[in-house]
C-alpha positions in Angstrom: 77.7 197.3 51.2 80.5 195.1 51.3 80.5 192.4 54.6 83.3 190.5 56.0 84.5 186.7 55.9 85.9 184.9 58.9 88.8 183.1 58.0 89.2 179.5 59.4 92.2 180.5 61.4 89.8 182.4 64.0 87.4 179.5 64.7 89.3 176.3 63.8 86.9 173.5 63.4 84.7 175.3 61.2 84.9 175.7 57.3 85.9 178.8 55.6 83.3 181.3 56.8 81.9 178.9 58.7 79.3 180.7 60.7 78.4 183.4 58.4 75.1 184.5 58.2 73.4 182.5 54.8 71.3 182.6 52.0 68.2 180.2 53.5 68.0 178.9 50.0 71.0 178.4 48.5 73.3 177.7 51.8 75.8 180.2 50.5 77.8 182.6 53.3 76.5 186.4 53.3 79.1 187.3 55.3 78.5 189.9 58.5 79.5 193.3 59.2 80.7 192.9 62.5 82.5 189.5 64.4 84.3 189.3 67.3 87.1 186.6 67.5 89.2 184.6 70.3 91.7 182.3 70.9 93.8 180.4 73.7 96.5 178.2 72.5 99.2 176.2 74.0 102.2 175.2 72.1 104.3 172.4 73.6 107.6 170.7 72.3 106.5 167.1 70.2 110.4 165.8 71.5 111.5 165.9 67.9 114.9 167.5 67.3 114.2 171.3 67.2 115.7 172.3 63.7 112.9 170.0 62.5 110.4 173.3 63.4 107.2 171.2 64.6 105.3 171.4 68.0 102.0 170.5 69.1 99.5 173.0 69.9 96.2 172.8 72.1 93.6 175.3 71.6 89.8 176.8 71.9 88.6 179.4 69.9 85.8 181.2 69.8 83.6 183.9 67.8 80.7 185.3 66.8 79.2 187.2 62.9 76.6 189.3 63.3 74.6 191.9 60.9 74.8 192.0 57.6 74.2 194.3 54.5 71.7 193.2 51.4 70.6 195.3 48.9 66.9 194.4 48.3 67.1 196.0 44.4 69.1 192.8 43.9 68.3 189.9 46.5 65.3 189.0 48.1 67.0 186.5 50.3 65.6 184.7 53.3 68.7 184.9 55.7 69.9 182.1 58.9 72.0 184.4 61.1 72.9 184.0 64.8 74.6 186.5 67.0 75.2 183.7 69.7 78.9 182.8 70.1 80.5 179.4 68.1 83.5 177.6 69.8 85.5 174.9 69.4 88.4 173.0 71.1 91.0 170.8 69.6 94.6 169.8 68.8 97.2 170.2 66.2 100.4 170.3 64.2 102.7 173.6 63.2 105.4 173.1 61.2 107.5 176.0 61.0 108.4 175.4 57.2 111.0 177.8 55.1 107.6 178.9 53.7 106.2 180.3 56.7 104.1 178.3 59.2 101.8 175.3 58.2 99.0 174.0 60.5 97.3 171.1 60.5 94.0 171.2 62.7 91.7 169.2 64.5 88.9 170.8 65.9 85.4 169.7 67.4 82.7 172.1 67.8 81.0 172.7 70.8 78.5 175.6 70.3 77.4 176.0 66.6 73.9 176.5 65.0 71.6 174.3 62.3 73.1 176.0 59.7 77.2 176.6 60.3 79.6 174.6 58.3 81.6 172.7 61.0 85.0 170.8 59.5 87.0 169.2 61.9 90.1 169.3 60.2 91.9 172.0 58.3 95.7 173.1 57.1 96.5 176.7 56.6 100.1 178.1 55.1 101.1 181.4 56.8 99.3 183.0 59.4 97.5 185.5 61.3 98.4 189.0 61.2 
């Protein structure tokens, strides 16, 4: 029974599995077995010399965890879930480092439920395969 964990690059502007189903009790993230994931992004040129590697980027994302697998011989856990779809919108900062890409995020949420973890900014190093 093993469930799945949205990264934060899918649905910037929320904490890492940010709108996982949860334990009512504790808060933690269950995770799902199914999402569904989107993005749009524009990248546009910040006017800095271009060996430098950074450009702006605009962006809304979107997604959605649903369903989720608890054994009842070990939890009895009252669980907040939503199918509905989170989004948010924002702006940030890629730096195209020796290391691989490095983003800096800033996201606002504009559908989420009671019990999401919404974090307007993040950085991530790498990226999405």
């Amino acid at each position: 029974m093993d469930n799945l964990y949205l990264e934060q690059d899918y649905l910037r502007g929320f904490g890492p599995n940010g709108i996982s189903p949860r334990d009512r009790k504790t808060g933690n993230s269950i995770g799902a077995k199914n999402y569904c994931s989107g993005t749009a992004e524009i990248s546009f040129p910040l006017g800095l010399p271009e060996e430098i590697g950074l450009n702006g980027v605009a962006f809304i994302d979107a997604a959605s965890m649903f369903d989720y697998d608890l054994n009842p011989a070990i939890t009895d856990a009252k669980v907040d879930q939503s199918s509905d779809i989170r989004s948010a919108y924002g702006v940030g900062i890629v730096w195209r480092s020796p290391l691989g890409k490095i983003k800096l995020n800033y996201g606002i949420p504009i559908a989420k439920e009671k019990f999401d973890n919404p974090q307007r900014v993040t950085l991530s190093i790498g990226g999405m395969f």
